[in-house]
NUZAPA-15606 format. One record per residue (C-alpha): residue number from 1; chain; x, y, z. Coordinates in Angstrom, 3 decimals, padded with zeros to 6 digits, always signed. Example, Ala and Ser with C-alpha at 12.3 -4.5 7.8 and 13.67 -1.06 7.14 Angstrom:
2
<rec nr="1" kette="A" c1="+012.300" c2="-004.500" c3="+007.800"/>
<rec nr="2" kette="A" c1="+013.670" c2="-001.060" c3="+007.140"/>
***
This chain:
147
<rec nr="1" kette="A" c1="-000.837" c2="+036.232" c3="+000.609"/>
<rec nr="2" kette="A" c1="-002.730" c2="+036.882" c3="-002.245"/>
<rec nr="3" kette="A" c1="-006.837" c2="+036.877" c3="-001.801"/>
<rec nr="4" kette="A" c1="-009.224" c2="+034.241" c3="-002.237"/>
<rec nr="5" kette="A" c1="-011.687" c2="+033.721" c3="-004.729"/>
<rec nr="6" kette="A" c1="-015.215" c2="+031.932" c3="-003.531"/>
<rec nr="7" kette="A" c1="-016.975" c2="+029.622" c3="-005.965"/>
<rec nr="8" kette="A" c1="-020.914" c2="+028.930" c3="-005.274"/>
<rec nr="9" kette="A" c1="-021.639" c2="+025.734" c3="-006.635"/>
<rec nr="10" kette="A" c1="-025.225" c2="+025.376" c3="-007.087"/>
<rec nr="11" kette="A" c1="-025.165" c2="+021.290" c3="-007.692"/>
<rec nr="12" kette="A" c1="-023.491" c2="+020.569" c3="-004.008"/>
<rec nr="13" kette="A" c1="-024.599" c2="+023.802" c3="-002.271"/>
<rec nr="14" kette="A" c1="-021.557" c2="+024.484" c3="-001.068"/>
<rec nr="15" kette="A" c1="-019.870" c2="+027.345" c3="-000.841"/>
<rec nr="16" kette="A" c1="-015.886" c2="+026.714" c3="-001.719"/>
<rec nr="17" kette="A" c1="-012.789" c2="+028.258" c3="-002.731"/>
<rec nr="18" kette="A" c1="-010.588" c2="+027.378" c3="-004.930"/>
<rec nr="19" kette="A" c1="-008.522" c2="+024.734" c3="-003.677"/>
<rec nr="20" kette="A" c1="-011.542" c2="+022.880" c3="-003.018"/>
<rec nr="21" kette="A" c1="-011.882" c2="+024.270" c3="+000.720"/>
<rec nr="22" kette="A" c1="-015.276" c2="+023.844" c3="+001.918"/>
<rec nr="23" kette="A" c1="-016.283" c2="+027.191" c3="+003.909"/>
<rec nr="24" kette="A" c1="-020.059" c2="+027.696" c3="+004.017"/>
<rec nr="25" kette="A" c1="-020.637" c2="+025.132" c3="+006.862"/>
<rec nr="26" kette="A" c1="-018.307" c2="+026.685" c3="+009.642"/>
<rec nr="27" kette="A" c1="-016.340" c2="+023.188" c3="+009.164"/>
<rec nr="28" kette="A" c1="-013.302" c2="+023.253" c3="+007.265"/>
<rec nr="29" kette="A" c1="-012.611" c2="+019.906" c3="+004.732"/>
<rec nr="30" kette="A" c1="-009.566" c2="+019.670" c3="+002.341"/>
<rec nr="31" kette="A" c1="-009.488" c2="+017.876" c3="-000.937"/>
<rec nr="32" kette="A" c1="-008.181" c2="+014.377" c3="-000.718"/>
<rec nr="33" kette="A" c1="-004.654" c2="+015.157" c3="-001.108"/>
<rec nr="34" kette="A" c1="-003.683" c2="+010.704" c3="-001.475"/>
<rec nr="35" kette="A" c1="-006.522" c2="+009.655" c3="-004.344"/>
<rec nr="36" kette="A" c1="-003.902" c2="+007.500" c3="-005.105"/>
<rec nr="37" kette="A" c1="-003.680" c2="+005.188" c3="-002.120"/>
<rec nr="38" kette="A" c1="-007.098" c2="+003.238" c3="-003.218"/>
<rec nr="39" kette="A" c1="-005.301" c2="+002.453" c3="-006.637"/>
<rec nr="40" kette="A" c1="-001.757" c2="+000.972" c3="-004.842"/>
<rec nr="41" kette="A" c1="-003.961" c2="-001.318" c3="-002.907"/>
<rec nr="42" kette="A" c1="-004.927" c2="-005.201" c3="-004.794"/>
<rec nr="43" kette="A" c1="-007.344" c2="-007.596" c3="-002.720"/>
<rec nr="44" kette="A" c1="-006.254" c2="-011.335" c3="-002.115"/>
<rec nr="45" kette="A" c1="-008.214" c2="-012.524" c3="-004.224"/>
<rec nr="46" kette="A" c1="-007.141" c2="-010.457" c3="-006.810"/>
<rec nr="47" kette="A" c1="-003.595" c2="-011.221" c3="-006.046"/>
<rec nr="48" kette="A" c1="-004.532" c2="-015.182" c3="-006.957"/>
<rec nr="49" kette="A" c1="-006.729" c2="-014.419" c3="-009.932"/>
<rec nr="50" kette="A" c1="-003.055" c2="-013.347" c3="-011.664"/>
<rec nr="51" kette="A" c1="-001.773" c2="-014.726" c3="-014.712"/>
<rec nr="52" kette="A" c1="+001.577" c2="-016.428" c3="-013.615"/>
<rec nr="53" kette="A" c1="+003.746" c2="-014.200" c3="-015.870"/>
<rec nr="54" kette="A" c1="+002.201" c2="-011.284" c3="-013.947"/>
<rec nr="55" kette="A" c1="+002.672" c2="-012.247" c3="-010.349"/>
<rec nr="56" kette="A" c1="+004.747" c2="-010.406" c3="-008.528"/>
<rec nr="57" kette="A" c1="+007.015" c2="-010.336" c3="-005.892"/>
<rec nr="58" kette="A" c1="+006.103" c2="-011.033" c3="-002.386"/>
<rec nr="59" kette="A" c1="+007.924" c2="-008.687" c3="+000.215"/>
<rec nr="60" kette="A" c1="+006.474" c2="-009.248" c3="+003.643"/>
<rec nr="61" kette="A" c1="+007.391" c2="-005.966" c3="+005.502"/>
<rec nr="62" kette="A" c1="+007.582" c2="-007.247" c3="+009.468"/>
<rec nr="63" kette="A" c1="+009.805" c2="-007.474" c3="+011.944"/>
<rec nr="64" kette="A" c1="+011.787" c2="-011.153" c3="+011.416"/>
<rec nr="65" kette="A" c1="+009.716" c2="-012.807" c3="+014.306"/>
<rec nr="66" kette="A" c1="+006.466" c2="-011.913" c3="+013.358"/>
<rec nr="67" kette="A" c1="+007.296" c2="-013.171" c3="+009.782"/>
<rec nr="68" kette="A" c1="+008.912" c2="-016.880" c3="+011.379"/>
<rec nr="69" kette="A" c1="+005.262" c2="-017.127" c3="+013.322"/>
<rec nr="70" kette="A" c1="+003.796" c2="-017.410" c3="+009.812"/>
<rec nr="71" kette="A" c1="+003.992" c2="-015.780" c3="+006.103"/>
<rec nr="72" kette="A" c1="+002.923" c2="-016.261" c3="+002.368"/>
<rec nr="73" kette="A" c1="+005.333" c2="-019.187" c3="+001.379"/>
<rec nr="74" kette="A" c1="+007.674" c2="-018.135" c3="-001.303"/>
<rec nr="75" kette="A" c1="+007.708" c2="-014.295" c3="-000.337"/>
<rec nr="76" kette="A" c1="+011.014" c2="-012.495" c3="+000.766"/>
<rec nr="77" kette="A" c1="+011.131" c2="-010.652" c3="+004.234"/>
<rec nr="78" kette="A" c1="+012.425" c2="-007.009" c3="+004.380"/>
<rec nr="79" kette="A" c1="+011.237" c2="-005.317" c3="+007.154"/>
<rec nr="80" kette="A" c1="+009.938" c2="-002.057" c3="+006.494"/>
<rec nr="81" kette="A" c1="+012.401" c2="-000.160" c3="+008.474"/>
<rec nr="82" kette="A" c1="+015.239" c2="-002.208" c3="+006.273"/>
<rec nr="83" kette="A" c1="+013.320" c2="-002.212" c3="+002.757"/>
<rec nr="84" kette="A" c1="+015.495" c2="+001.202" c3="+001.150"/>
<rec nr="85" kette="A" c1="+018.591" c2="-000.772" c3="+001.972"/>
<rec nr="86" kette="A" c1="+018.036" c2="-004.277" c3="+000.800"/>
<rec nr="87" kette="A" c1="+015.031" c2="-004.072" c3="-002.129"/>
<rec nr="88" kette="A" c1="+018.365" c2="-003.755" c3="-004.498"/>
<rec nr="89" kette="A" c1="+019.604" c2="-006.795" c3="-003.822"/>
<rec nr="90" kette="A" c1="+015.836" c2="-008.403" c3="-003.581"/>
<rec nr="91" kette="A" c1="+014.302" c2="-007.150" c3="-006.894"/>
<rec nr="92" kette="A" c1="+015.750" c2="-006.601" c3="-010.008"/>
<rec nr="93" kette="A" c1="+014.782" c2="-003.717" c3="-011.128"/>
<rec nr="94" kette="A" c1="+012.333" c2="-000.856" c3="-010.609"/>
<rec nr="95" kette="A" c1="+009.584" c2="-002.290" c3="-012.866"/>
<rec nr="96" kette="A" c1="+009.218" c2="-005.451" c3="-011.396"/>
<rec nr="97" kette="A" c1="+005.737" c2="-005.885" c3="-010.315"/>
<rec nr="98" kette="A" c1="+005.803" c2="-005.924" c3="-006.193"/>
<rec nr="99" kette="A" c1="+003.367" c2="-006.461" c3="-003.084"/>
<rec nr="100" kette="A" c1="+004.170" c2="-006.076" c3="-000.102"/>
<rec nr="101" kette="A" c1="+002.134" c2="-007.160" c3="+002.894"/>
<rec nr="102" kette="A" c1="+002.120" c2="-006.744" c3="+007.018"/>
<rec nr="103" kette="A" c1="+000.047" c2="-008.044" c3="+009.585"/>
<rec nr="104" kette="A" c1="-003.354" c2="-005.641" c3="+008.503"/>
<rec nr="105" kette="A" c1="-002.089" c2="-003.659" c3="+005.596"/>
<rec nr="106" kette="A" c1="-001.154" c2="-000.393" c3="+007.327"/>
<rec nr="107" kette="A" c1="+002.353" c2="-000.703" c3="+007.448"/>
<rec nr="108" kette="A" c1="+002.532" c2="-002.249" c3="+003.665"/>
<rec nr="109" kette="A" c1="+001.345" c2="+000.955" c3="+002.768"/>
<rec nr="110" kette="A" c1="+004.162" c2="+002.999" c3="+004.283"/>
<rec nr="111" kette="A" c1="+006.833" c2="+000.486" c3="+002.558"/>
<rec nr="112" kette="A" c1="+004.639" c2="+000.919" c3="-000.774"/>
<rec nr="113" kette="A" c1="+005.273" c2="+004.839" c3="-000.246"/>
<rec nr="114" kette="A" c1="+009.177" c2="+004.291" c3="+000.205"/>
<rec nr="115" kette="A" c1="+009.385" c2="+002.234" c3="-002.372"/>
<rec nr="116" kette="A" c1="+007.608" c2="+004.433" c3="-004.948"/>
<rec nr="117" kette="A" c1="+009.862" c2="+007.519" c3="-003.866"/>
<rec nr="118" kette="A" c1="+012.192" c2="+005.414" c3="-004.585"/>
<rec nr="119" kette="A" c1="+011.481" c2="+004.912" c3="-008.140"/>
<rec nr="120" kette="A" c1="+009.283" c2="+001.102" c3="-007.956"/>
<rec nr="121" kette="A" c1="+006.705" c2="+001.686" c3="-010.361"/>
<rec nr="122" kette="A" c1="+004.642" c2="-000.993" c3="-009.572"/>
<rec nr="123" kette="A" c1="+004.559" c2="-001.601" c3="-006.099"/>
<rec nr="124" kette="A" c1="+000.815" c2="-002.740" c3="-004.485"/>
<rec nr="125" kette="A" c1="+000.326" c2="-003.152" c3="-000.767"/>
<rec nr="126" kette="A" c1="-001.843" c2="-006.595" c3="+000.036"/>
<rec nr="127" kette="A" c1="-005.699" c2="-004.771" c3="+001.382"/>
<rec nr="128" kette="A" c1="-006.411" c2="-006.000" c3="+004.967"/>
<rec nr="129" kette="A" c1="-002.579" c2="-007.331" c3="+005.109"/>
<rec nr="130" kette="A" c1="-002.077" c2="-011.487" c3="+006.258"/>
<rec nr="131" kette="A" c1="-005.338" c2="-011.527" c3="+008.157"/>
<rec nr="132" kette="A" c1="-007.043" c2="-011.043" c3="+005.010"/>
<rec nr="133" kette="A" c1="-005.059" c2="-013.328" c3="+003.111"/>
<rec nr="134" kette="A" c1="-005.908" c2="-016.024" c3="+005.996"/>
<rec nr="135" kette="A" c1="-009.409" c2="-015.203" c3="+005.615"/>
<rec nr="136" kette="A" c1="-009.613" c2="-015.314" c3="+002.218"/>
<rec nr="137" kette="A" c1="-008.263" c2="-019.225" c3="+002.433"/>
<rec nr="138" kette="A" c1="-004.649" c2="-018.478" c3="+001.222"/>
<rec nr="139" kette="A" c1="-002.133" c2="-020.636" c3="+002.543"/>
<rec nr="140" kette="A" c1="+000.026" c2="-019.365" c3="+005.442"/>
<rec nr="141" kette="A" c1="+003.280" c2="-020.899" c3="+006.023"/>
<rec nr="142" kette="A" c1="+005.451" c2="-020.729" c3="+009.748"/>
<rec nr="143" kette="A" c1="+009.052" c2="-020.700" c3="+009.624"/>
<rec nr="144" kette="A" c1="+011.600" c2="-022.164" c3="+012.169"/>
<rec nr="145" kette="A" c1="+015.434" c2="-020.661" c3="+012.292"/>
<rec nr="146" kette="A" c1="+016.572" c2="-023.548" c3="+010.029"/>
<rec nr="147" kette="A" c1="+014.271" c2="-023.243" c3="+007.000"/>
***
């Protein structure tokens, strides 16, 4: 291992290296690594403020009875678990403009991280998931077996 250099920055008054390591405190904080994440996120209300040639496609990520107790009418439902296998057949290509959405948001961001390694350009997870939408006064729609 080669050594490290130390950086003093006068402006923060920290004491750093140079991979951003603060070291001057006794406490130890890395650089964001995900700056990303903020910028794959779009609000509700932003998702309805859309011009309809830019709306995209609704994947709700759940397990199939959690989507039946209630979902966005007109999205699809891939689970998460399922989404690498079936988001061929669901979208048509890779620059397709998707969201996907869960129960909260937290596990729309792991499918929007599968489906980006995957080569989906333009995939958004739904911020604050179904709740949020509810909240928000979107329309929520249940589903029996023979819908």
């Amino acid at each position: 291992m080669g050594t490290s250099r130390f950086h003093f920055s006068a402006a923060d008054a920290a004491l750093t290296d140079q991979g951003g390591t603060a070291v001057a405190s006794g406490r130890v904080s890395r650089p964001k690594k995900n700056l990303g994440r903020r910028r794959r996120l779009i609000t509700p209300r932003a998702l309805v403020a859309l011009p309809p040639e830019r709306r995209p496609v609704l994947i709700d990520v759940r397990e199939a009875d959690e989507w039946r107790a209630g979902s966005i009418e007109g999205a699809l439902h891939i689970s998460c678990g399922l989404i690498e296998v079936r988001i061929v057949r669901a979208v048509r290509g890779p620059r397709v403009p998707i969201v996907c959405f869960c129960t909260d948001g937290r596990l729309s961001v792991r499918a929007t991280e599968i489906l980006e390694r995957l080569g989906y350009g333009e995939v958004r997870a739904l911020k604050g998931g179904l709740l949020a939408w509810a909240a928000a006064g979107g329309s929520v729609k249940s589903y029996t077996p023979w819908d």
